[in-house]
SEKE-601232 format. One record per atom (N, C-alpha, C): residue in three letters; x, y, z. Coordinates in steps of 0.1 Angstrom, whole numbers, plus 5000, padded with zeros to 4 digits. Layout:
REM SEKE-601232
ALAXYZ;...
END
This chain:
REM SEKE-601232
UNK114934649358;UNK114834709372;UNK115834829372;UNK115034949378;UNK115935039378;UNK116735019389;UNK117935059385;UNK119435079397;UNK118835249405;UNK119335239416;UNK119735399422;UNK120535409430;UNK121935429427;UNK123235399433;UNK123735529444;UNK124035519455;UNK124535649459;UNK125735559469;UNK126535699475;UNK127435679481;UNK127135729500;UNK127535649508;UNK127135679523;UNK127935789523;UNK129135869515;UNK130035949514;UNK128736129514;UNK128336059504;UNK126936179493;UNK125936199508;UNK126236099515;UNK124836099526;UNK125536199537;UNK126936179541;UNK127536199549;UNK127536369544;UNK127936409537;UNK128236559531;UNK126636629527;UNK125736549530;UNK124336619523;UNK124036629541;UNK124336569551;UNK124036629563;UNK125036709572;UNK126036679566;UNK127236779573;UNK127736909568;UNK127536869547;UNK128237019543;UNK129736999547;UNK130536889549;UNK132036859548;UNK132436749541;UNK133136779537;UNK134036679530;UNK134436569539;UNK134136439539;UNK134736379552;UNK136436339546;UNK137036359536;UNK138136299535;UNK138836469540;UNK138436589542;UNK138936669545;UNK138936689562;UNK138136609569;UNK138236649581;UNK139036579589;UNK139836459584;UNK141236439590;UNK142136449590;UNK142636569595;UNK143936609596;UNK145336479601;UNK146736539593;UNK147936439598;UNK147236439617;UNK147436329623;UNK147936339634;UNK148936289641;UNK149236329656;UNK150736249662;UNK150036099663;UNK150936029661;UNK151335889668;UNK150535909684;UNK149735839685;UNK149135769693;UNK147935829696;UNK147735939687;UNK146136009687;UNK145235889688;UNK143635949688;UNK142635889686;UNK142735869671;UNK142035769666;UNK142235709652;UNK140635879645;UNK141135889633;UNK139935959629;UNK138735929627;UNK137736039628;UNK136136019629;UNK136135979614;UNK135435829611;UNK135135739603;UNK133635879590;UNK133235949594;UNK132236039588;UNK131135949587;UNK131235849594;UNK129635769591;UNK129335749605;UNK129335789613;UNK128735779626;UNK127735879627;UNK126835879616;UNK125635989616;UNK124435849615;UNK123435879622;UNK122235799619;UNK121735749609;UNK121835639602;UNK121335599589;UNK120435499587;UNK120335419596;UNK119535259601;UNK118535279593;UNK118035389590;UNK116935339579;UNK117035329564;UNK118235429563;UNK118735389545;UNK119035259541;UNK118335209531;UNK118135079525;UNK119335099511;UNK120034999514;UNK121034999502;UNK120334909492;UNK120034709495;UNK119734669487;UNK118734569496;UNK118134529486;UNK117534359489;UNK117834259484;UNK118334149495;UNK118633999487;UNK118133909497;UNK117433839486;UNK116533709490;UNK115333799502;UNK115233739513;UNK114433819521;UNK115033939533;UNK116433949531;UNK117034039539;UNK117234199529;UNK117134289544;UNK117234389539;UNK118634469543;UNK119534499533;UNK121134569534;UNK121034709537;UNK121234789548;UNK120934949553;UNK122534989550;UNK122435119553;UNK123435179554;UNK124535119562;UNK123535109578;UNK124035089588;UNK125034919588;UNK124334829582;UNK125834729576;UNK126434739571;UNK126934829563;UNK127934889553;UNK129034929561;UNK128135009565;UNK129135119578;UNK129835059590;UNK129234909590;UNK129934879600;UNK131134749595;UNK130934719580;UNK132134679575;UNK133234749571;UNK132934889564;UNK134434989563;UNK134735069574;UNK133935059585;UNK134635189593;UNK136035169596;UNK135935049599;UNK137735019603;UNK138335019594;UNK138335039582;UNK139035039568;UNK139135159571;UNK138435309572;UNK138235449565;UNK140035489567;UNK140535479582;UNK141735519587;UNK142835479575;UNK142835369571;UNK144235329561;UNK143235409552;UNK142335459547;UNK141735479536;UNK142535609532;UNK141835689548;UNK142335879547;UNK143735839546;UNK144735789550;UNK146035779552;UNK146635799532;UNK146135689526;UNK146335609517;UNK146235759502;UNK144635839506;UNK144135939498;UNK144935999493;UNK145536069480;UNK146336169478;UNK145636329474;UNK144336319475;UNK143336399476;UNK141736399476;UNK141536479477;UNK140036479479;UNK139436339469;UNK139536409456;UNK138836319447;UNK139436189448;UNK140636129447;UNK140936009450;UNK140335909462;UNK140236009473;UNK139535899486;UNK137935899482;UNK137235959479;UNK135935989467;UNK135935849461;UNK136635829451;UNK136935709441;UNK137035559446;UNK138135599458;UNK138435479466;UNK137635459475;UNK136435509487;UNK135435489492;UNK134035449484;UNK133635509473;UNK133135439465;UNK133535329460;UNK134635269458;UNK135135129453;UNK134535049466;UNK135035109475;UNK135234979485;UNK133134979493;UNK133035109492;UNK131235069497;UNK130634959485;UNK130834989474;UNK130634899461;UNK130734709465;UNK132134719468;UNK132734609468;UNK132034549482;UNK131934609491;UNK131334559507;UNK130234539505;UNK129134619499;UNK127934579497;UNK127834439487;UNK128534389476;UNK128134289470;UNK128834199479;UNK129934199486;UNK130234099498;UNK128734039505;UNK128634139512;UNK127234129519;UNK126234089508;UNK125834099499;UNK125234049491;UNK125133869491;UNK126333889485;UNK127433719483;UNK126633619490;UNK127233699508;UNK127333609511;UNK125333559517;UNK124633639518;UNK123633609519;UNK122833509512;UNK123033489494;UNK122833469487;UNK123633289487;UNK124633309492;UNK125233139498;UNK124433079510;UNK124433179516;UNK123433109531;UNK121733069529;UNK121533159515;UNK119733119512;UNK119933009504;UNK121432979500;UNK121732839486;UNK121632689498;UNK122332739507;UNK122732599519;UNK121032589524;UNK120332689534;UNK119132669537;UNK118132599527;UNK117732599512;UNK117332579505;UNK117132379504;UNK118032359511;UNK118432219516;UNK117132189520;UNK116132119521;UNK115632089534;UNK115831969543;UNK116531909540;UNK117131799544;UNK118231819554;UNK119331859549;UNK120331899551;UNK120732079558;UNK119732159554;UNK120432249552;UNK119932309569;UNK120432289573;UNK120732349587;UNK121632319594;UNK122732399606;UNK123232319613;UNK123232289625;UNK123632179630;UNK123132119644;UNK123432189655;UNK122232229667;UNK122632309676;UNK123632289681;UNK124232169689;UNK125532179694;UNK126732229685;UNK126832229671;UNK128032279666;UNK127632389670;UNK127232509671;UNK126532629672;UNK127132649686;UNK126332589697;UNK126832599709;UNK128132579711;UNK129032459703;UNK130732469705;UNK131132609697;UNK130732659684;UNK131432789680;UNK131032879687;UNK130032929696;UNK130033019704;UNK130733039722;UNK131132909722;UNK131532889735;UNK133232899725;UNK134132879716;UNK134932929713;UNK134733089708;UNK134033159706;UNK134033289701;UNK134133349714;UNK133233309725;UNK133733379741;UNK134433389745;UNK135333259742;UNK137033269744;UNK137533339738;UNK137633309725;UNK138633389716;UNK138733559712;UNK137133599718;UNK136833759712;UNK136733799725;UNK136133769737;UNK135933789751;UNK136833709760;UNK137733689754;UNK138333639768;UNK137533549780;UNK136433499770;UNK135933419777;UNK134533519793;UNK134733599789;UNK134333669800;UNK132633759795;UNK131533649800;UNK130433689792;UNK129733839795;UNK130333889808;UNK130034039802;UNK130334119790;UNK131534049788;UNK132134169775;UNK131334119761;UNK130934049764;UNK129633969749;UNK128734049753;UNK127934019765;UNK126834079769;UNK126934269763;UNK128034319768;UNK128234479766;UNK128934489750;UNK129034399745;UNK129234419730;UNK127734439723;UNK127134319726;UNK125834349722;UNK125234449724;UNK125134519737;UNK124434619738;UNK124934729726;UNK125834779726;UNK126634889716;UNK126334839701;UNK125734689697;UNK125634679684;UNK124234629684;UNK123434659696;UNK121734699694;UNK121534509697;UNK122134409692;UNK122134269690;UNK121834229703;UNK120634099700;UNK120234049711;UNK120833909711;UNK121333789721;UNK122233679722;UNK121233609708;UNK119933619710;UNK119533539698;UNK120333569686;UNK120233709683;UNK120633739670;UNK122033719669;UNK122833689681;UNK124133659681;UNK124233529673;UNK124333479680;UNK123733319676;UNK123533299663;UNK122433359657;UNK122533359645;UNK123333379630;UNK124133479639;UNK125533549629;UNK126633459631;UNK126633359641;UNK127533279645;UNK127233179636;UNK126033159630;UNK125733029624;UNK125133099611;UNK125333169607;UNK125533199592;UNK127033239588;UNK127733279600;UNK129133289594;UNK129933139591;UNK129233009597;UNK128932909599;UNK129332829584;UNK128132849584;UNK127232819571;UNK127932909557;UNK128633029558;UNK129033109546;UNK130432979543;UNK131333009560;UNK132332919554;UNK132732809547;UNK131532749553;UNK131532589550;UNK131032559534;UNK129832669532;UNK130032679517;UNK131132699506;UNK131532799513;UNK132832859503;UNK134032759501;UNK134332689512;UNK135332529512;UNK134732449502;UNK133232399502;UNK132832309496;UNK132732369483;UNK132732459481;UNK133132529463;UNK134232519460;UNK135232499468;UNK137232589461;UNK137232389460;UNK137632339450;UNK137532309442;UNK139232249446;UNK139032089457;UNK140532069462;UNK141231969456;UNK142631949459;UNK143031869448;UNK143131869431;UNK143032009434;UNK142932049418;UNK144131979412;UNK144331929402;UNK145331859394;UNK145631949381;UNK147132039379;UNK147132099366;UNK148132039363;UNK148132019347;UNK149031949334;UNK150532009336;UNK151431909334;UNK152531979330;UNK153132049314;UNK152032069310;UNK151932109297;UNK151432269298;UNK150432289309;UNK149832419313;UNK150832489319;UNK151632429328;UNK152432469337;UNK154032519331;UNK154432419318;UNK155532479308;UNK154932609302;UNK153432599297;UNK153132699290;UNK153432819297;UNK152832829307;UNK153232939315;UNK154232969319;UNK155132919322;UNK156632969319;UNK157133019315;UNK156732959299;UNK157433029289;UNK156633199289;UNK155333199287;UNK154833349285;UNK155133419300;UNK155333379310;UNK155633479323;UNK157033459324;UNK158233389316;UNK159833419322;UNK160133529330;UNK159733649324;UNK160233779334;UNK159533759348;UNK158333649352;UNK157933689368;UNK159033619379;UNK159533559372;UNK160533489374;UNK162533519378;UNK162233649376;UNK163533679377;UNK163833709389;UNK165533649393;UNK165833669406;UNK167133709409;UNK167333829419;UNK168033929422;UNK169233789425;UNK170933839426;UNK171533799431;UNK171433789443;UNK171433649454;UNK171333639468;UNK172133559474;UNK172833579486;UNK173433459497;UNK172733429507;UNK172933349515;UNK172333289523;UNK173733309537;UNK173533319544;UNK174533409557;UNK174233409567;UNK175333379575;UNK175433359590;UNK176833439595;UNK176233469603;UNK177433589608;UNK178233549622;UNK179133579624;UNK179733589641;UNK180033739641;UNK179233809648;UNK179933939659;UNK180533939672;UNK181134019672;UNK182434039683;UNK182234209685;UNK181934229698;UNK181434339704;UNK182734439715;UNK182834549715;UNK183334609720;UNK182834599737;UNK182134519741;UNK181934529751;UNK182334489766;UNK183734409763;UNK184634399774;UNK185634479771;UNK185534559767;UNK186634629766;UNK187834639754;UNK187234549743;UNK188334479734;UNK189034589724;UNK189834629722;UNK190134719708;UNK190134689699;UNK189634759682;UNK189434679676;UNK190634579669;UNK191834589671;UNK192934479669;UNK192734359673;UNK192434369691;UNK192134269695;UNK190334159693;UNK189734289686;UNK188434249682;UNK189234119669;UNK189934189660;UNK189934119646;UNK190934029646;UNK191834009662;UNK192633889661;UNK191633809670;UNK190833799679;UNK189933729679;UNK189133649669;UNK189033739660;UNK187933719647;UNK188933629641;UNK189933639637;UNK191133589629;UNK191233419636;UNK191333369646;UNK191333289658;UNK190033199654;UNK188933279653;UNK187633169650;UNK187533169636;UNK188033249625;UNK188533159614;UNK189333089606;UNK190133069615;UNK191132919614;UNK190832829620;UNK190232829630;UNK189132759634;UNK188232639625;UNK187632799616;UNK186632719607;UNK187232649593;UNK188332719590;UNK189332659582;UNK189932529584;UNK190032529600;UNK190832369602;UNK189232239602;UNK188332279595;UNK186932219597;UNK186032209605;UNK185632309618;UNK184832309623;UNK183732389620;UNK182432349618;UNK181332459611;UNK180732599619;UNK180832669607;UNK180532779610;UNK179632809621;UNK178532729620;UNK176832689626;UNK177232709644;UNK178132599645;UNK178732589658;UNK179632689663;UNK180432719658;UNK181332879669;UNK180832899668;UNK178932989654;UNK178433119658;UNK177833059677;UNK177032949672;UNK176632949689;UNK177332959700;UNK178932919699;UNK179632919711;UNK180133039710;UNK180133139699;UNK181333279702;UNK180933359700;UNK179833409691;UNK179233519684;UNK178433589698;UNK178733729696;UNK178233809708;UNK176833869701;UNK175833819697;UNK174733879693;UNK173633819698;UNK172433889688;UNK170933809693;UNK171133649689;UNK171733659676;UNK170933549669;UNK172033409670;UNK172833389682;UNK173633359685;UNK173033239686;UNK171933209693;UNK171733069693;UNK171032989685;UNK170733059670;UNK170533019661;UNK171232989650;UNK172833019656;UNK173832959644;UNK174133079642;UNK174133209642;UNK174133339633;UNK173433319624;UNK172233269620;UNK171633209611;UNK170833419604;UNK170933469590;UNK170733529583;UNK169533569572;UNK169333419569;UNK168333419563;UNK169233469546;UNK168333429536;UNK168533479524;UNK168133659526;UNK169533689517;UNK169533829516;UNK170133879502;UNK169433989500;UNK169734069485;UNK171034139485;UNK171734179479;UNK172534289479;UNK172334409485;UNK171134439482;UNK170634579483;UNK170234559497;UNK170234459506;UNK169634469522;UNK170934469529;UNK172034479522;UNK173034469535;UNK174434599531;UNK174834629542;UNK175534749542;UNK176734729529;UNK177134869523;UNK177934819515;UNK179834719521;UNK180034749533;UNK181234659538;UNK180334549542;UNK179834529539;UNK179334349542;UNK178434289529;UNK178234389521;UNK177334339511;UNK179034309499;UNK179734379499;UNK181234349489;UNK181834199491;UNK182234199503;UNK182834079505;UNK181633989505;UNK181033979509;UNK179933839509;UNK179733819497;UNK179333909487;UNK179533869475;UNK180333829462;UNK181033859473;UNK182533789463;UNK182733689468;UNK182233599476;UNK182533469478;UNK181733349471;UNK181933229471;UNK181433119465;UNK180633069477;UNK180032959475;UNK178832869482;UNK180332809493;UNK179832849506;UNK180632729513;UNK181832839524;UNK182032939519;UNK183333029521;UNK183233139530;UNK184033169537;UNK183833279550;UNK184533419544;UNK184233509549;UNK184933659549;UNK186533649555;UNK187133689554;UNK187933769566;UNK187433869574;UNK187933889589;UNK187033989596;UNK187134149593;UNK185634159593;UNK185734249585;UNK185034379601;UNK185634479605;UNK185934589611;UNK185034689610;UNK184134759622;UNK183234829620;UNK182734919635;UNK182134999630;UNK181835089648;UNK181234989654;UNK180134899649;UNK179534829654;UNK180434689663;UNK181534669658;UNK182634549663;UNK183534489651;UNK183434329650;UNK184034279642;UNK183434179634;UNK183334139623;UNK182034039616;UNK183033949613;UNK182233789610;UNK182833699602;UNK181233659594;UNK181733649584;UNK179833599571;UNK180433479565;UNK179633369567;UNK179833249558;UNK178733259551;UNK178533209539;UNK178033199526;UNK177433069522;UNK176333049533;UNK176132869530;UNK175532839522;UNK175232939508;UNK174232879500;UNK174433039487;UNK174433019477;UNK173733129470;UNK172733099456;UNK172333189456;UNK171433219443;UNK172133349432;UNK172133309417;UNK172833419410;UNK171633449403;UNK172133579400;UNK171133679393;UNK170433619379;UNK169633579375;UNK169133569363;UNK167833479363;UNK167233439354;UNK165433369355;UNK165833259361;UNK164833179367;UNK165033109375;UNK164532939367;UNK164932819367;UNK164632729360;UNK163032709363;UNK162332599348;UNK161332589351;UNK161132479364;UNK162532419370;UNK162332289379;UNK162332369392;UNK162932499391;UNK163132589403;UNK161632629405;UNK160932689404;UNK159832739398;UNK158032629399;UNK158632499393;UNK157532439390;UNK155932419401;UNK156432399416;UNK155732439422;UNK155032549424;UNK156032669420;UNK155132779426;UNK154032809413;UNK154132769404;UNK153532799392;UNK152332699393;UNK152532579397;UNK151332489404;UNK150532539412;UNK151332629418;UNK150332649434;UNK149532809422;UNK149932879412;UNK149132999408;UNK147932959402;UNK148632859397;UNK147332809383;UNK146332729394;UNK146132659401;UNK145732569410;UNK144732709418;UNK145432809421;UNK144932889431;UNK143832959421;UNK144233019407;UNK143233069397;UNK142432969390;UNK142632829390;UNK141132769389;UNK140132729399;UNK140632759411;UNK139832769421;UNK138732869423;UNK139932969419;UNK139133119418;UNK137533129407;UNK138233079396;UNK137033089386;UNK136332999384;UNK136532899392;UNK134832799398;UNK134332869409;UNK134532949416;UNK134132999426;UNK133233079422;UNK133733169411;UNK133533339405;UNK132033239396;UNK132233099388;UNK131033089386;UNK129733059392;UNK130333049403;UNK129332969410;UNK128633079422;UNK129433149423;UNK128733309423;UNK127933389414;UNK128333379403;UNK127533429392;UNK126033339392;UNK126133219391;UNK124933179390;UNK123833209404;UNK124633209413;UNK123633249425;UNK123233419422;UNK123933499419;UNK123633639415;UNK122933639403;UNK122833529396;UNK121433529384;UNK120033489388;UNK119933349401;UNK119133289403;UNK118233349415;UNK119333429423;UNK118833489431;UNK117733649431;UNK117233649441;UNK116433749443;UNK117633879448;UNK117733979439;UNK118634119442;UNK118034209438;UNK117634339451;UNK117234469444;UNK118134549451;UNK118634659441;UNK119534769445;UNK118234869446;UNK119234979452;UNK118135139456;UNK119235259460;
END
């Protein structure tokens, strides 16, 4: 079978005579988003055929238009957004492909392969809610602008139905991998594994905002760390004393790199041990105290640190390549013409 591949790009510039990655200029912040270059009439260009459906232009176009914007942004010139809109019409059409090609696998059922009106009527009485606000004009006035009649709504409701429910019943759950698979991999990926030096940090700030100087900011500060000295946890003054947002979270920080925190607060924090506070440390901003409830030191990380997440890759890539075959076979068995 002959292939005859084109780009909606080649279509766009054979009626216009422009470059569409040239006709969007930088704009301000809060412009209109740019003209997508496929809002030209196409409903009759036939991209492909699968099984008994026919793929136009006009489905294509209405899966990247909302992509094109990060697309122009992304371009570093002409020929690159060229490359990269070709990638992605490529990649959108065999989506659309895919998934047609799953919904003619489930139909093929005769038994089974349909699903029951009421599921259909509950996913569309949640789509009303969830996309319309519940409010059936704005369904009704969607349709109109996408030509779709409630039938055909309906329809797309219950083949997107049917795509999902297939694709679950392929990924492939409870996958179980060896701990022999999972050493292996360790050992050949050690470098994905490497981890920056990090603390774990809760702060108290003290604000200029009654009026305090900073003396009396850092003998205050000084006051709530003898405090924490004489054993009361850090967790607790931040809620009772700390003048900030995150005040009633304990001063709670979150794990942080070196490189995310200013150099007068990234020095001292990191010279401390697991468990240990700063002295107050003085700033236009006010006065800080950083406890250190936890750290991580710089270097690869064990395979017991690690073992999970290495479960969850391998688990997630043999999911992937029962999937990839079981696509393959539908893209063998199936009926596909390109044009």
């Amino acid at each position: 079978m002959t292939l005859r591949r084109f780009s909606i790009l080649a279509l766009a510039l054979a009626a216009t005579g422009t470059a569409a990655w040239a006709q969007t200029p930088a704009r301000p912040a809060g412009a209109p988003a740019p003209d997508d270059g496929l809002n030209l009439r196409y409903a009759d260009g036939i991209i492909a055929i699968a099984e008994d459906k026919v793929i136009t232009v006009a489905d294509v176009r209405e899966e990247i238009g909302p992509l094109l914007p990060q697309l122009q942004r992304d371009a570093l010139n002409e020929k690159d957004y060229n490359d990269k809109l070709q990638s992605l019409e490529d990649n959108v059409t065999q989506n659309i492909i895919d998934k047609i090609l799953i919904i003619h696998e489930f139909r093929k059922d005769e038994k089974h392969g349909h699903i029951p009106d009421g599921y259909i009527d509950d996913a569309m009485a949640r789509e009303l809610t969830d996309r319309f606000d519940g409010d059936r004009s704005k369904l009704l006035a969607y349709l109109r602008t996408t030509g779709k009649t409630l039938k055909d709504y309906r329809n797309d409701v219950e083949e997107n139905m049917i795509y999902y429910y297939m694709l679950q019943q392929h990924e492939k759950s409870g996958t179980v991998v060896s701990p022999v698979r999972i050493e292996q991999f360790y050992k050949e990926n050690k470098d994905q594994f490497y981890q920056e030096d990090q603390v774990y940090l809760r702060m108290i700030q003290l604000t200029h905002a009654n009026g305090d100087t900073d003396a009396q900011l850092w003998a205050k500060a000084d006051g709530i760390l003898s405090r924490f000295r004489s054993g009361e946890k850090f967790e607790d003054l931040a809620k009772q004393l700390s003048e900030d947002s995150r005040r009633s979270k304990g001063g709670d920080l979150g794990w942080r790199k070196r490189s995310e925190l200013k150099p007068e607060f990234a020095d001292p924090a990191f010279a401390l041990k697991k468990g240990e506070c700063t002295l107050p440390i003085l700033s236009s901003e006010g006065c800080f105290l950083l406890f250190v409830q936890d750290r991580k030191y710089a270097g690869i990380q064990s395979l017991n640190d690690v073992r999970d997440q290495i479960e969850g890759i391998l688990s997630t890539q043999i999911k992937s390549a029962d999937q990839n075959r079981w696509l393959e076979r539908l893209r063998r068995d199936g009926y596909v013409k390109h044009f």
